[in-house]
N, C-alpha and C positions, 0 to 999 in steps of 0.2 A: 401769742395767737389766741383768738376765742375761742368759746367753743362751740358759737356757732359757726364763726368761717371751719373749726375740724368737721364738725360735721355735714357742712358742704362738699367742702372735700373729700369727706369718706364717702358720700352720694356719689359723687361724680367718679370716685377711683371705680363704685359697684358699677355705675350704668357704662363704663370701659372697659369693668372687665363680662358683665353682659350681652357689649358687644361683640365684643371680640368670641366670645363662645357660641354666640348666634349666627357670627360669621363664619366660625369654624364647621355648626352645622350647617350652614348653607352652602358651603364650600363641598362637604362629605354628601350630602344632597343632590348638588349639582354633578357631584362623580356617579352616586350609583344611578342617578339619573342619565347619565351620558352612557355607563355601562351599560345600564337596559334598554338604551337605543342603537348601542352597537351592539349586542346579542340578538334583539329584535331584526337590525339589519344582516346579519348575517346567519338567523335562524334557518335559511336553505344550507348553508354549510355547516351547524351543526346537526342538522337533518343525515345531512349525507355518508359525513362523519358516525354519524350515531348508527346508520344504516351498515356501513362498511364494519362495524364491530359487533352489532348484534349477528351480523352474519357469519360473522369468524368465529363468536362464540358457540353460535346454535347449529356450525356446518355438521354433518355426520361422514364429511370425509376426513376418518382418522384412527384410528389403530381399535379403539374400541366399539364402535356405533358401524364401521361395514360390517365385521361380521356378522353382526342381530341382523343390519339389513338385509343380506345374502341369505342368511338363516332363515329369514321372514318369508321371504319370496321363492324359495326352494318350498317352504314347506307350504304357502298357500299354492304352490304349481303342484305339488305332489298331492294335498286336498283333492284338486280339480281334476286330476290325470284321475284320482279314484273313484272317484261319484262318476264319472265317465264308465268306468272299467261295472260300477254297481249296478249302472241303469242299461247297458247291456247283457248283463248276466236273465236268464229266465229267472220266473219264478220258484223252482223248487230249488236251484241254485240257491237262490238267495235264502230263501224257507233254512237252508245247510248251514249256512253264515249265520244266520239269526241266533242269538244265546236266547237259551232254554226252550226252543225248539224240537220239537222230537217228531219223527213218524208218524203219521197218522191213519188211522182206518174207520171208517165207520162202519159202529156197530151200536144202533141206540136202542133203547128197550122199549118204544114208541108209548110211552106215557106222555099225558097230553099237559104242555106247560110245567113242563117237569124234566130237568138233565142231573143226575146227581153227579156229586163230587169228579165220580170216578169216569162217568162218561164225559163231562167236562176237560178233562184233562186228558182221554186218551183217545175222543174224535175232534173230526176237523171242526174249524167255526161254521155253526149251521148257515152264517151268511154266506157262504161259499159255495151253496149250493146251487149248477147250474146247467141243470138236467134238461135239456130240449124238451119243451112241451109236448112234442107226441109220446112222450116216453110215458107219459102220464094220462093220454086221452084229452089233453090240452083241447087238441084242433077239436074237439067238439063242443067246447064254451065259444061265446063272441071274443073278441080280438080286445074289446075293452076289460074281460074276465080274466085274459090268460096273466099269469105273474108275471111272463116274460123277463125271466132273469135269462142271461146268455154267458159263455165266458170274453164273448165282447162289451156288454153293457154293464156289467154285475158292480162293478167297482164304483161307479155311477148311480146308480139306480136303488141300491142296497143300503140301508141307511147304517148298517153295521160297518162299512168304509170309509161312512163321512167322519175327516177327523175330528169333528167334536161333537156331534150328534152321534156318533159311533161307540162314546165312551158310556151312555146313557143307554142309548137303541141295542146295540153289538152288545153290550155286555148283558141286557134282558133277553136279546136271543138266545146268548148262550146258555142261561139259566134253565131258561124255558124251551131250548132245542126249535126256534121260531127261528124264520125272517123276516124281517119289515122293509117295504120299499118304500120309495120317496115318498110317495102321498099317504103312508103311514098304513096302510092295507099289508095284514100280515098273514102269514103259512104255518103249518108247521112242518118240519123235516124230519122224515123217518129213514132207518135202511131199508133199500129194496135192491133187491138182484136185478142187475141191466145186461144183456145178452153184448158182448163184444167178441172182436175177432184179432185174433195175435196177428204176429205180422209172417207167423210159417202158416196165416190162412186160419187154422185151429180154434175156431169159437168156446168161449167159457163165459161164465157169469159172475159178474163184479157186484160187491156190496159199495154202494155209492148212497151217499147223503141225497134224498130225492126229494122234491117240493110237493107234498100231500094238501089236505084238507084246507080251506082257510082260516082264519085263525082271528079270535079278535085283539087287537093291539091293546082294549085296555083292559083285558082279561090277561095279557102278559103281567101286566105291572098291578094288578090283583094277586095274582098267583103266588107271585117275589114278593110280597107285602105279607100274605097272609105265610109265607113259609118263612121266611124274616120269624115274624112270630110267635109259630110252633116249632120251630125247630133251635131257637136262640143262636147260642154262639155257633151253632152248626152249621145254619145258616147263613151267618155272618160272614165267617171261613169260606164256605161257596160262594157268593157273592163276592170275595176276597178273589177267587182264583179265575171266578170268570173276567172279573176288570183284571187281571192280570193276563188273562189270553188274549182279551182284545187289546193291551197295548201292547202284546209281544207281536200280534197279528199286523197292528196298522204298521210297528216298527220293519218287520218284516215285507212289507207293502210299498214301503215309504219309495227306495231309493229304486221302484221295481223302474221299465219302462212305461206301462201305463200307469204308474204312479197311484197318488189318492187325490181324489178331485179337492177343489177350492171349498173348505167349511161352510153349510149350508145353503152353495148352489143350484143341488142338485134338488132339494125340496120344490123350488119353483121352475129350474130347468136342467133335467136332465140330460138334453142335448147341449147346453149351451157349457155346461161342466164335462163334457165329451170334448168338443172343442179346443175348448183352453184347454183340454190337457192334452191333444194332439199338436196343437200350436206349443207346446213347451211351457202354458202358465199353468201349473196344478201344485197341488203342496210339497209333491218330491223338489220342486227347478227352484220353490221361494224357501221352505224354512232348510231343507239340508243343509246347502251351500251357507245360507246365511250362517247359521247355528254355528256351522265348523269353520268359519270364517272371522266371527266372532270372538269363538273360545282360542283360538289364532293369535290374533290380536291381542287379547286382552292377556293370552300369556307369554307374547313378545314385548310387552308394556310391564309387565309382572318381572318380568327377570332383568327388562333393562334398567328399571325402576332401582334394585338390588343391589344395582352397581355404580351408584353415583356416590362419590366419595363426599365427606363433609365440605371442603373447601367449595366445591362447585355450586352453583347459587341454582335454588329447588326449581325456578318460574327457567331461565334457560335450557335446565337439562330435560324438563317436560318438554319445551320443544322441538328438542331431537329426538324424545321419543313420539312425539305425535309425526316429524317426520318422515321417519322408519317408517312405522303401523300404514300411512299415508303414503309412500312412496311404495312400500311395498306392493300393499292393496291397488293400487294403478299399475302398476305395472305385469301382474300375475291375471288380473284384470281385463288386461288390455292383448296381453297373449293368448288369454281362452277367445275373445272376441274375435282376432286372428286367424285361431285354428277351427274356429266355429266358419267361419267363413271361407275358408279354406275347404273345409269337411263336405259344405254346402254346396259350394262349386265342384266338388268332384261327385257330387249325387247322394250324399249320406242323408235319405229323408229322415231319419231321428236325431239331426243336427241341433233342432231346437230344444229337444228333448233332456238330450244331454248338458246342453248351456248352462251355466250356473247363476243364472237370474238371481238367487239368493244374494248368493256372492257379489251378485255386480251392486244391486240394492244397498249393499250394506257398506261397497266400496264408494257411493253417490253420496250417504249417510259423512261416511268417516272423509271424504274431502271436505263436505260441508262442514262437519264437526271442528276436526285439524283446524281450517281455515279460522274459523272462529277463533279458537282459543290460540295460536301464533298472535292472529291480530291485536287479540284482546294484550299479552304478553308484551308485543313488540311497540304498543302503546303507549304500554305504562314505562319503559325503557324509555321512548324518544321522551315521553312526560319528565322522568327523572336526569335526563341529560340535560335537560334545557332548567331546569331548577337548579341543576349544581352548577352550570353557566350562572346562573342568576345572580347566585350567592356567593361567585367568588368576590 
């Protein structure tokens, strides 16, 4: 034989066995192709399938996920039963419960724009001052003169209440033994003897924080600048304890029945931060509930988080815990909504008051929230089942 018929031959054996390996992948070709059109075809059944196990995996009916549930929902009903129990308590009630709260008396040394250390810390806040205008000869200004603080309005009206104009205004009151109302017109507050009557009839005279002179608001913050000053870290230390009375004050405040009005309402309306707060919207019914609602959750998530062993895959056991935190939160929820309603139909008009708007807020929040991240989760699951379809 030649050599050129071998090497035809050896052509002809390559472009045979060429084919045949072109055919082979055409062959492997034509299967994952066929594969991906019966996967594709019966991608509702692995939908369903995939659905039926992510739900076995992520259920929380089972020896360790009820009892955080049960634990969950006990403790946000017992939250709720308390902010209830808070905002019917009075004032000096609560003033008792309040940490580092103490007794108060007034007895100020009537120096103008000027509380020291010591009267700071052992009279009441001068924004609390809410002496009836004739007690003072009031009724003989015009009606636009008088200070008109009441123990109906004060909370309102007193910019030492508003909880965040309060931390600024309320803590120069105290310095300066002042009060400021909304529209920023301020007093100063002295002790004065008020003639009262016991209740065996028996008249005496009480030293009470009274609303005197007017006072210039930026002659307060003059005052606390130039004593800043002169006095260094003395003054520093003062200013230290007066923002300390006023957040031990608003804290005290907070969980009252009329509560503390909506942050910077009251500046342009007084009456309309009256309202909301008799309708049950003021800062006690939004940040309490929330805050303790919250801190709730996040250490129902904290401890359940603690207990997921290595084997168990991190993106499903997150999802029984968001449906605990979630399931709980509706249902603790939807019982206060219940008993509020309940409360209302039997005539309890501080029905709204007591409600835990916070709480429900944050319960609105955490479905939205929940809802997301399951989805996002349950996603990438049905994503990944249908790729390891793909590839077998």
């Amino acid at each position: 034989m030649t050599d050129s018929l071998k090497d035809i031959l050896s052509d002809l054996q390559d472009i045979v066995e060429d084919n045949n390996k072109l055919d082979n992948e055409i062959e492997s070709l034509n299967c994952k192709i066929n594969h991906r059109i019966d996967v594709c075809e019966h991608t509702q059944d692995i939908l369903d399938n995939a659905t039926k196990e992510f739900n076995s995996l992520t259920s929380i009916i089972n020896k360790k996920d009820i009892p955080f549930f049960v634990f969950s929902v006990l403790l946000q009903c017992a939250m709720k039963y308390y902010i209830k129990t808070l905002r019917e308590m009075s004032d000096k009630e609560l003033a008792k419960k309040t940490p580092f709260h103490r007794d108060e008396k007034s007895d100020r040394l009537g120096n103008a724009y000027y509380a020291s250390k010591e009267e700071i810390i052992s009279n009441p806040v001068p924004f609390d001052a809410i002496q009836k205008e004739h007690d003072n000869n009031w009724y003989k200004l015009n009606k636009a003169e008088r200070p008109g603080f009441t123990g109906f309005n004060h909370r309102v009206i007193a910019l030492g209440h508003d909880p965040l104009l309060g931390l600024i205004f309320g803590t120069a009151n105290i310095m300066t033994a002042t009060i400021t109302r909304y529209d920023f017109a301020s007093w100063h507050i002295n002790t004065m003897a008020h003639l009262r009557k016991a209740r065996n009839g028996e008249e005496y005279f009480a030293q009470l924080d009274t609303i005197c002179e007017r006072a210039k608001t930026i002659d307060i913050f003059r005052s606390i600048g130039t004593r800043l000053k002169e006095e260094g870290e003395e003054g520093w230390i003062t200013l230290g304890y007066a923002l300390f009375k006023e957040i031990v004050h608003l804290m005290s405040d907070l969980p009252s029945k009329q509560s503390l009005p909506i942050p910077i309402i009251s500046t342009f309306s007084p009456k309309l931060a009256r309202e909301l707060s008799l309708y049950g919207l003021n800062t006690g019914t939004v940040v309490q509930g929330g805050i303790a609602t919250m801190v709730i959750n996040w250490t129902i998530g904290f401890l359940h988080g603690i207990t997921r062993s290595k084997d168990e895959n991190e993106n499903l056991f997150k999802v029984r815990t968001c449906k605990i935190i979630m399931y709980s939160n509706i249902l603790a929820t939807v019982s206060d909504i219940g008993y509020s309603i309940f409360t209302a139909y039997m005539g309890d008009k501080n029905t709204m008051r007591k409600f835990d708007l916070g709480g429900y807020l944050v319960t609105l929040y955490q479905i939205s929230h929940s809802s997301n991240v399951i989805s996002a989760i349950e996603q990438e699951f049905y994503t990944k089942k249908i790729i390891e379809q793909l590839n077998k």
